[in-house]
C-alpha atoms as one frame of an Amber mdcrd trajectory, in Angstrom:
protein
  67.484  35.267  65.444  65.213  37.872  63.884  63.538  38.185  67.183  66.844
  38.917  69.533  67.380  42.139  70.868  71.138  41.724  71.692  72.924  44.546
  70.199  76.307  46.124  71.633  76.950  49.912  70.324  80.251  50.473  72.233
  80.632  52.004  75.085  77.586  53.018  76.667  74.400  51.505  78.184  70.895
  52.271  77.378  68.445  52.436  80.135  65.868  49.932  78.573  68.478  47.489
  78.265  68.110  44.414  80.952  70.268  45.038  83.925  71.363  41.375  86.588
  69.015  40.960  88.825  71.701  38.989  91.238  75.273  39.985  91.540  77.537
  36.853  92.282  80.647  37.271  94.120  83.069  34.163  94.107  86.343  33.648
  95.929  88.592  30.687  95.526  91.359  29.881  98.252  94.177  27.355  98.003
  95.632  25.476 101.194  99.028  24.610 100.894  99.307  22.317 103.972  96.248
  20.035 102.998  96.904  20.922  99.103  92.800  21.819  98.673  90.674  24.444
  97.323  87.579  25.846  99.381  85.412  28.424  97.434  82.751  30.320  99.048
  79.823  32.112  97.103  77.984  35.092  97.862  74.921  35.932  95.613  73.655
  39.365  96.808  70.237  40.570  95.022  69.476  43.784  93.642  66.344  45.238
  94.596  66.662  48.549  93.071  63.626  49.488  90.216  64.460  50.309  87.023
  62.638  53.750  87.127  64.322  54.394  91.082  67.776  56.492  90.976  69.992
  55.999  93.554  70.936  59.528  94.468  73.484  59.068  96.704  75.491  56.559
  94.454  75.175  59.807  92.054  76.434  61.854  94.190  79.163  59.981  95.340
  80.517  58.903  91.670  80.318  63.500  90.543  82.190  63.905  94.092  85.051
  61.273  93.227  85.007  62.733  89.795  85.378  66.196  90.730  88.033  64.995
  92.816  90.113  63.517  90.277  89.727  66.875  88.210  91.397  68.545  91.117
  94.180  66.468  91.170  94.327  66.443  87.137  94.305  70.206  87.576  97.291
  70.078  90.346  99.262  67.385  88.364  99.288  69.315  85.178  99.729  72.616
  87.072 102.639  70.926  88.828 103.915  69.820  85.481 103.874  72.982  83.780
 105.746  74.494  86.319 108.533  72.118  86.340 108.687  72.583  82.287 109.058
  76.161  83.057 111.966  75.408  85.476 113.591  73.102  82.483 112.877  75.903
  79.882 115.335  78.062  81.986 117.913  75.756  82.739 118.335  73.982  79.586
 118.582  76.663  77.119 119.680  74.560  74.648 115.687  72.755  74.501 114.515
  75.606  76.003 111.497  75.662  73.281 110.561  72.234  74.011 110.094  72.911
  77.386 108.281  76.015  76.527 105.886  74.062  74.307 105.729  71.342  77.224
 104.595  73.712  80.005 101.922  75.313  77.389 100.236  71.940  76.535 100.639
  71.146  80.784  98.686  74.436  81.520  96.089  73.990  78.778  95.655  70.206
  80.242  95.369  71.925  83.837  92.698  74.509  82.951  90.849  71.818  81.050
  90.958  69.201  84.301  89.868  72.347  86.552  87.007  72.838  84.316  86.370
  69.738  84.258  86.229  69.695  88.070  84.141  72.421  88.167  81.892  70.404
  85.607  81.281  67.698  88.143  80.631  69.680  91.136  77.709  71.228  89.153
  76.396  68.001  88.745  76.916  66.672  92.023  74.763  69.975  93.603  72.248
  69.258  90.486  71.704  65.522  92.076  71.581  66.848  95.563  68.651  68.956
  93.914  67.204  66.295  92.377  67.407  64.242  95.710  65.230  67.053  97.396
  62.910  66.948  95.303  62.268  63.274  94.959  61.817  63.525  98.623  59.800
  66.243  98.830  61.731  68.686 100.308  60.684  72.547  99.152  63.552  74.345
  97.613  62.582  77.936  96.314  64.956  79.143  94.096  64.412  83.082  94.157
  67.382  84.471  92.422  68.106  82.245  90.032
């Protein structure tokens, strides 16, 4: 046991750690009108190296996550502004709503900044991309 290497520390993967070499995909169907079960099996193999990045899966994940900033940012935004509305109508919890629709626009900077964040990274993996491919990219100014 002294020799295992098998630790888990949360969240969060370490890039010397083994990754599957297959990926197995099973599906399982029932048929009422014969009352039987067919399963079919697909094993698809991952030929990726460990030291190749897969720049397009990288930019794809920043681009969905800069998209669900914007709509964090627009939720929130959308919130506080309907908090707002409340805070005039209902006098009587008008501070509530006043507190609400502060917390909703902190929450919507945050998710724009966040969004900002991840298209920053997305043009940093485009960069990358080049690069790894040789393409020249002079940056002059900056």
């Amino acid at each position: 046991m002294a020799e295992e290497k098998h630790h888990h520390h949360g969240l969060f993967h370490h890039k010397d750690e083994e990754k599957p070499v297959d990926n197995v995909y099973s599906n399982v169907a029932y048929c009422g009108g014969t009352g039987q079960y067919s399963e079919t099996t697909e094993v698809i193999a991952v030929t990726t190296e460990p030291d190749q990045v897969d720049y397009e899966k990288e930019k794809k994940h920043h681009k969905h996550l800069e998209e669900v900033g914007k709509l964090g940012a627009a939720a929130a935004g959308a919130y506080a502004l309907y908090e707002k509305h409340e805070a005039k109508k209902d006098p009587e919890h008008g501070h509530r709503h006043k507190i609400e629709e502060e917390v909703a626009a902190a929450a919507a900077v945050g998710a724009g900044g966040f969004a900002f964040h991840e298209r920053h990274e997305k043009k940093e993996a485009k960069e990358e991309e080049e690069e790894a491919h040789g393409k020249k990219h002079h940056h002059l100014f900056g």
